[in-house]
C-alpha positions as CSV (number, residue, x, y, z in Angstrom):
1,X,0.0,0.0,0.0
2,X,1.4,3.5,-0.9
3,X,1.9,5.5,2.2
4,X,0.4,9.1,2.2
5,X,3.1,10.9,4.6
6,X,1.7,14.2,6.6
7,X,3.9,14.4,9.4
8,X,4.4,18.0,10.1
9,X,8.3,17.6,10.8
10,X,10.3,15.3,10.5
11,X,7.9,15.2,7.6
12,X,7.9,13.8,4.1
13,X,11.1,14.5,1.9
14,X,11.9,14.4,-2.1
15,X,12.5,10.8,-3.5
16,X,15.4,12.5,-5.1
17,X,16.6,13.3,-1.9
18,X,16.4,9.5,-0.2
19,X,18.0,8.1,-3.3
20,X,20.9,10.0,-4.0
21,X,21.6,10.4,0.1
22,X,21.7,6.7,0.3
23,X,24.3,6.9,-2.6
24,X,26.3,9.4,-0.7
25,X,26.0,7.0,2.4
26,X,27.3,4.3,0.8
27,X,30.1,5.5,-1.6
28,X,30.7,9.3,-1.5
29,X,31.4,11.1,-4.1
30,X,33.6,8.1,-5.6
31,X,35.7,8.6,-2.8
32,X,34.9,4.7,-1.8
33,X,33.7,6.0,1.7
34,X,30.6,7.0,3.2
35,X,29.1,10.7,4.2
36,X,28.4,9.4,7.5
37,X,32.7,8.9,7.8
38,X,34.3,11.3,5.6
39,X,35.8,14.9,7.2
40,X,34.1,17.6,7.0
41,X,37.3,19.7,5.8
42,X,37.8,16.9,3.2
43,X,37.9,19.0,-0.4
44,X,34.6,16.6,-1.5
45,X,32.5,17.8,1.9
46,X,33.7,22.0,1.2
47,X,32.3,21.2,-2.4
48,X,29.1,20.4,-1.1
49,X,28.9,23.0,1.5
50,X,29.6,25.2,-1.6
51,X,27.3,24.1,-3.8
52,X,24.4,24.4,-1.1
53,X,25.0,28.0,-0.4
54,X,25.0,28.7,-3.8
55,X,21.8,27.0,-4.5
56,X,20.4,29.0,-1.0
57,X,21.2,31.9,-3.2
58,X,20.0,31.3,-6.2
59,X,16.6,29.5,-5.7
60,X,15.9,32.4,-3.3
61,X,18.0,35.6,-5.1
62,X,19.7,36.3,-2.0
63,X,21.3,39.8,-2.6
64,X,24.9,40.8,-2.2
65,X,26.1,41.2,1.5
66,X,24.3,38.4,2.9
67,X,26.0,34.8,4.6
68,X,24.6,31.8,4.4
69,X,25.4,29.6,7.4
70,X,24.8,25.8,8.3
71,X,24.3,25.2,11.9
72,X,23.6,23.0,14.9
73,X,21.4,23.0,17.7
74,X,18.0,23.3,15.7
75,X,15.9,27.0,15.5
76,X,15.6,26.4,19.7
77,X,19.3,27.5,19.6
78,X,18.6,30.5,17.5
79,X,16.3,31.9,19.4
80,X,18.5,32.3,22.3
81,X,21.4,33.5,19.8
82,X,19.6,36.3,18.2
83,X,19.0,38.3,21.5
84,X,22.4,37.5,22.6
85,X,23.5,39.3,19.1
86,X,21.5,41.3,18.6
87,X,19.2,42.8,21.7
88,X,21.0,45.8,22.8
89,X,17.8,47.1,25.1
90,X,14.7,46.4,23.1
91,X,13.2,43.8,20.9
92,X,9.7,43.7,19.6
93,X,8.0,40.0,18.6
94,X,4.5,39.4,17.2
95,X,3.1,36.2,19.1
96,X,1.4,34.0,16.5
97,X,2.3,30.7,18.5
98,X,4.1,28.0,20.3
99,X,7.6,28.6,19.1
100,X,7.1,32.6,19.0
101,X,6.3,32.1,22.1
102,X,9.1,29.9,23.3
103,X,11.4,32.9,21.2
104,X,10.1,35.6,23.3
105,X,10.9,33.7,26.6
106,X,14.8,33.3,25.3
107,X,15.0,37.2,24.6
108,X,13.3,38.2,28.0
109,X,17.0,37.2,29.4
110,X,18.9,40.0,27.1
111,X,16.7,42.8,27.8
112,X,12.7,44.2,26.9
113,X,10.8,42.2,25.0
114,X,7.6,44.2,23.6
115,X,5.2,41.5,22.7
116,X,3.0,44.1,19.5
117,X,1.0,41.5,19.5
118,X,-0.9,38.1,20.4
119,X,-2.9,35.9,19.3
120,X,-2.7,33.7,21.9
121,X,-6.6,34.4,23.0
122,X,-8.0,32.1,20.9
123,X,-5.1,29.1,20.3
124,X,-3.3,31.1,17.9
125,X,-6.3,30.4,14.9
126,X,-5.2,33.7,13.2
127,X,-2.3,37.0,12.7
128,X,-2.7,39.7,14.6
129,X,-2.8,42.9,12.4
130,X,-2.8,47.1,13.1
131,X,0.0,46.6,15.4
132,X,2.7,49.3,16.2
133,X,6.2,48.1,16.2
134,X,8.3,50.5,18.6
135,X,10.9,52.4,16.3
136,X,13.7,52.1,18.7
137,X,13.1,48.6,19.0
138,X,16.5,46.5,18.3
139,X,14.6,44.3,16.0
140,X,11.2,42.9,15.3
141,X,11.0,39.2,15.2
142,X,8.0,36.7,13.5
143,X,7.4,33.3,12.7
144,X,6.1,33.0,9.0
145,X,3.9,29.8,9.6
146,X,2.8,28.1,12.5
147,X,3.1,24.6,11.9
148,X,0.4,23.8,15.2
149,X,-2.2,26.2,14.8
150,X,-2.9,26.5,10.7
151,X,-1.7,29.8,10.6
152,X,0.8,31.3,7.9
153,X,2.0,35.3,7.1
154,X,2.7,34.7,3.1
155,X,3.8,38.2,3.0
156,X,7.1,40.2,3.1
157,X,6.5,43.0,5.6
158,X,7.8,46.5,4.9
159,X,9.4,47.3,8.4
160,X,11.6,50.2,9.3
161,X,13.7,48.3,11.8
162,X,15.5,45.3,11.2
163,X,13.5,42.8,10.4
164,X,14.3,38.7,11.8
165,X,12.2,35.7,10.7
166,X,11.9,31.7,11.4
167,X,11.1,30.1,8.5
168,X,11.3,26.7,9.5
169,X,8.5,25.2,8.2
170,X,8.2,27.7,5.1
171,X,11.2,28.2,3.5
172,X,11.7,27.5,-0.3
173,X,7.8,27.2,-0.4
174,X,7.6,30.3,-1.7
175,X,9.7,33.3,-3.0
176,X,11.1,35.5,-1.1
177,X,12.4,39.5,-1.1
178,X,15.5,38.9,1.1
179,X,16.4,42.4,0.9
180,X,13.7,42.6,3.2
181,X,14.8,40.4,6.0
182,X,17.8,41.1,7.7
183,X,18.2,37.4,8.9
184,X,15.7,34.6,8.5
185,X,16.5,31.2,10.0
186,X,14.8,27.6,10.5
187,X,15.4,24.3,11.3
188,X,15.9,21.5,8.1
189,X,13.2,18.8,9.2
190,X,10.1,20.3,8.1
191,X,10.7,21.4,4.5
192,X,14.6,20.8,3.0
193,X,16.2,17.8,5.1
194,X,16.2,15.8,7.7
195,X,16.6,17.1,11.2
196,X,20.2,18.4,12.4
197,X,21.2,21.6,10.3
198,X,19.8,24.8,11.0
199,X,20.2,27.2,8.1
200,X,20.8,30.6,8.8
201,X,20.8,34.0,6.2
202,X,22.0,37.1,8.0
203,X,22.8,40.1,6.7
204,X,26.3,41.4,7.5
205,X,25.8,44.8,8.5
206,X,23.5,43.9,10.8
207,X,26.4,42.3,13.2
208,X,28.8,43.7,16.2
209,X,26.0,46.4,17.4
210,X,26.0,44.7,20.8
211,X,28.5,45.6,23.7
212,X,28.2,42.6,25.5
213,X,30.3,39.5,25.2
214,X,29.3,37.2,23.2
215,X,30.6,33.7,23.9
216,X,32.8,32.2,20.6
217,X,29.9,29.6,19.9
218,X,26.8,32.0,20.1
219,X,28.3,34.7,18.2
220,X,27.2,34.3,14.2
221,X,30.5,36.3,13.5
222,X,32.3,33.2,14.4
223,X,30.6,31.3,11.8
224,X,30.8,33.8,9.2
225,X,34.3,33.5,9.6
226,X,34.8,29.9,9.2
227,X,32.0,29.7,6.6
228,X,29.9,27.0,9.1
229,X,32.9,25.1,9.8
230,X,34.4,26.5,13.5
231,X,33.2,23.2,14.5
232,X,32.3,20.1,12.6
233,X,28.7,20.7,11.2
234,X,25.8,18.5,10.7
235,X,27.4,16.4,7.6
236,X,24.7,14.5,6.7
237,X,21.8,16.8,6.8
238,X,23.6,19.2,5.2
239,X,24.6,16.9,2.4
240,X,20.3,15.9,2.1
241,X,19.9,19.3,2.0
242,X,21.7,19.8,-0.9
243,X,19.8,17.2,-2.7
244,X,16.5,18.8,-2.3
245,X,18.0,22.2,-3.2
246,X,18.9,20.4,-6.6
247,X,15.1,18.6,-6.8
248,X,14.0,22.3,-5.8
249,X,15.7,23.7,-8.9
250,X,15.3,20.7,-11.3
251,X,11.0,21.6,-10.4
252,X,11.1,25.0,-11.9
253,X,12.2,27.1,-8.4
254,X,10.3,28.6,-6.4
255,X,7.3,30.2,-8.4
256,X,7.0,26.6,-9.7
257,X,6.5,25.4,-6.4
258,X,4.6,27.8,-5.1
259,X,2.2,27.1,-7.7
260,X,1.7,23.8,-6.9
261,X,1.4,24.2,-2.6
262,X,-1.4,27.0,-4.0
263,X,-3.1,24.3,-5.8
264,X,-2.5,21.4,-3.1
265,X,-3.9,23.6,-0.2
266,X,-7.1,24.9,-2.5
267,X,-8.6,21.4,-3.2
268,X,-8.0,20.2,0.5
269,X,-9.2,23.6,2.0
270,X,-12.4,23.8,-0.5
271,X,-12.9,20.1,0.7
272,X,-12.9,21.0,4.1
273,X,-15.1,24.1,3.3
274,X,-17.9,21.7,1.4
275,X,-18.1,18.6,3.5
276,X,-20.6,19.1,6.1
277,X,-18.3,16.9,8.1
278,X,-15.3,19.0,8.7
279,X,-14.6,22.7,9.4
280,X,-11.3,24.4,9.7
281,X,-9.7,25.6,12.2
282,X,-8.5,29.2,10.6
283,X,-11.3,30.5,9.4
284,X,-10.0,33.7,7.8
285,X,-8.7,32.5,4.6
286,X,-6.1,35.4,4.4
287,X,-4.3,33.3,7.4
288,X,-4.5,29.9,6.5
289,X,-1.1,28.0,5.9
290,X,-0.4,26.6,2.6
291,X,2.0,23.8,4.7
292,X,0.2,22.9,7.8
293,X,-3.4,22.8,7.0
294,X,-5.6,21.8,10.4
295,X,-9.1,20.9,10.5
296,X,-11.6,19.6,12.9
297,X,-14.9,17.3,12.8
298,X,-17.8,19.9,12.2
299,X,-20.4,20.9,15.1
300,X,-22.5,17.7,15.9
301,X,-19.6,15.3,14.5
302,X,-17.1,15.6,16.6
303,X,-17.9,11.8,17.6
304,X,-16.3,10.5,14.7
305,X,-13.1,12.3,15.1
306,X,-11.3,9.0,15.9
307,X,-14.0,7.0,13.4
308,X,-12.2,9.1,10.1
309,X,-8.7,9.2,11.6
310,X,-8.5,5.2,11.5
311,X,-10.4,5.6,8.3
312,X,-7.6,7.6,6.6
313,X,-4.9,5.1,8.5
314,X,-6.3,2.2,7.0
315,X,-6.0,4.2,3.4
316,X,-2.0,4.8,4.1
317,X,-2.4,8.3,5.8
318,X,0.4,9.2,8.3
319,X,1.1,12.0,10.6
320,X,-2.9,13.2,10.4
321,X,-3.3,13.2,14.1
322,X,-3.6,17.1,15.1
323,X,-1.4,18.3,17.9
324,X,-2.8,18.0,21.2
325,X,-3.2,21.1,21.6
326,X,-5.7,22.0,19.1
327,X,-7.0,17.9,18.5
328,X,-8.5,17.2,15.0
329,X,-6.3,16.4,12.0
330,X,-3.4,18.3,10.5
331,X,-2.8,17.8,7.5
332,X,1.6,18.9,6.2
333,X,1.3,19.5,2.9
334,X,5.3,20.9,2.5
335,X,6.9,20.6,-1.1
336,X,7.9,17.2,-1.2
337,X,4.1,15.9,-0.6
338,X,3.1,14.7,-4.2
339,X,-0.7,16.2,-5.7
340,X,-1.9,12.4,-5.5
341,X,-1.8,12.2,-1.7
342,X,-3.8,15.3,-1.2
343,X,-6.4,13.9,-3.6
344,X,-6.3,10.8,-1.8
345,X,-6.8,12.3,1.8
346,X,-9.8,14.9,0.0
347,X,-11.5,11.2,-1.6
348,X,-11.1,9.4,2.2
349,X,-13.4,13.0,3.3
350,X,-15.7,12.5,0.6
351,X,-16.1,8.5,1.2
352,X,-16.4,9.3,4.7
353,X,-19.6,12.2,4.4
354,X,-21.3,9.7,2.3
355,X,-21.1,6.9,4.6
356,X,-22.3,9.2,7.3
């Protein structure tokens, strides 16, 4: 039976990707060892390291005066690191959930945090909007999409302080103005490899603005330096990641893709909007995530929430579960998930309202 794979993260990856990191595992490069033993200063290892960054920059037209690092310690890591580098007395964050949340806890250490807004009143369901962002602020920091609640800001905000995004579960979904970011960030598990690299694109200037120490490991400077190898970096991820950068490019880019997630998250989000079954969670449409789309059994249904979840398991669905904090189903529809497993998960809805 085919599986249909929705985990939101580690999640679903490009076939291309599997395949040609199983090569590299078992013979890289023609070197007649394996990625999982070869040094990472080794010529073949730089090359790839290389070629990745390039690809960063090209698939998402990263301007001049920009670094691209590779990273340990997951986005958790980062948001203790920006503050450190960056929070001089003030920092503004928009709340939009869990792991905005867990950010502005991390910069509360460094120095003011002004939270502009929350939409933790009702579980995160949508973006807060006619906020002020304090103009002496250091920064303002968001999180693009919320892979728990549904939620997703698909735009790139004009902002006249420096401007700091996690993209974890977003990135290469969509183009991009870079010049309007002056660092975005993510962990690799939920949309370009698997987990254990943390990309990282900062903007130069932006650096040494603090006059606190910064300890050799948290400060990006040091990785700028040693272009993501002052210590030995996540190998393997890094070298999956280059493989989906490749499958990324061999689809068209980004506006290719982008394209395609559009079209994936209108025929699940139009079934969810005619069953009589089903409702979503997000209901203004502007907010809704192309990547994690999260739905619930409809008013006077919600007894056959388990009843459709084995349903779908039965069909090869994984990962559908919502998380516990919202229940329901969500459903990760990140690049790598193929057209015919969003068409299979709409037919399971349809077979479902019919037998019911």
């Amino acid at each position: 039976m085919k599986k249909h794979n929705f985990f939101a993260g580690p999640s679903i990856l490009p076939q291309f990707t599997i395949d040609e990191t199983i090569k590299g595992i078992q013979n890289f490069a023609g070197t007649g060892l394996s990625i999982l033993e070869i040094s990472h200063r080794s010529k073949e290892f730089v090359a790839v390291v290389e070629e990745a960054q390039q690809l960063f920059r090209d698939l998402l037209k990263i301007p001049e005066g920009y670094s691209v690092l590779f990273l340990g310690g997951g986005a958790s890591t980062q948001f203790l690191m920006i503050p450190f580098n960056f929070l001089g007395k003030k920092a503004a964050y928009l709340n939009t959930g869990a792991w905005a949340n867990k950010a502005i806890k991390e910069a509360k250490l460094f120095g003011e945090v002004v939270e502009v807004a929350s939409s933790k009143d009702t579980t995160y369901n949508y973006i807060p909007k006619g906020y002020e962002i304090p103009a002496d602020a250091d920064y303002f920091h968001i999180t693009t999409n919320n892979t728990i609640y549904g939620t997703e800001i698909r735009e790139d905000m004009d902002v006249n302080i420096p401007l700091i995004a996690d993209m974890s579960s977003d990135i290469f979904s969509r183009p991009v103005d870079i010049s309007k970011y002056d660092m975005i960030y993510g962990g690799a598990q939920k949309n370009l490899a698997p987990s254990g690299v943390t990309f990282v694109i900062i903007k130069n200037d932006i650096l040494g603005k603090v006059d606190r120490p910064i300890p050799t490991m948290m400060n990006y400077q040091t990785h700028i330096d040693k272009d993501s190898m002052f210590n030995t970096p996540p190998v393997l991820p890094i070298f999956s990641a280059l493989q989906t950068l490749k499958w990324l490019k061999a689809q068209g880019g980004l506006e290719a893709i982008e394209k395609i997630n559009i079209e994936k998250a209108d025929w699940l989000y139009d079934e969810i909007e005619r069953n009589k079954m089903f409702k979503a969670t997000v209901a203004d449409k502007a907010d809704r995530s192309l990547m994690n789309i999260c739905f619930v059994m409809n008013d006077g249904f919600e007894e056959f929430e388990k009843e459709f979840l084995e349903l779908a398991t039965s069909k090869g669905m994984m990962g559908l579960k919502g998380h516990r904090s919202v229940g329901g189903f969500r459903a990760s529809t990140y690049n790598a998930l193929p057209k015919e497993s969003v068409k299979a998960l709409v037919e399971a809805m349809q077979e479902f309202e019919k037998n019911h």
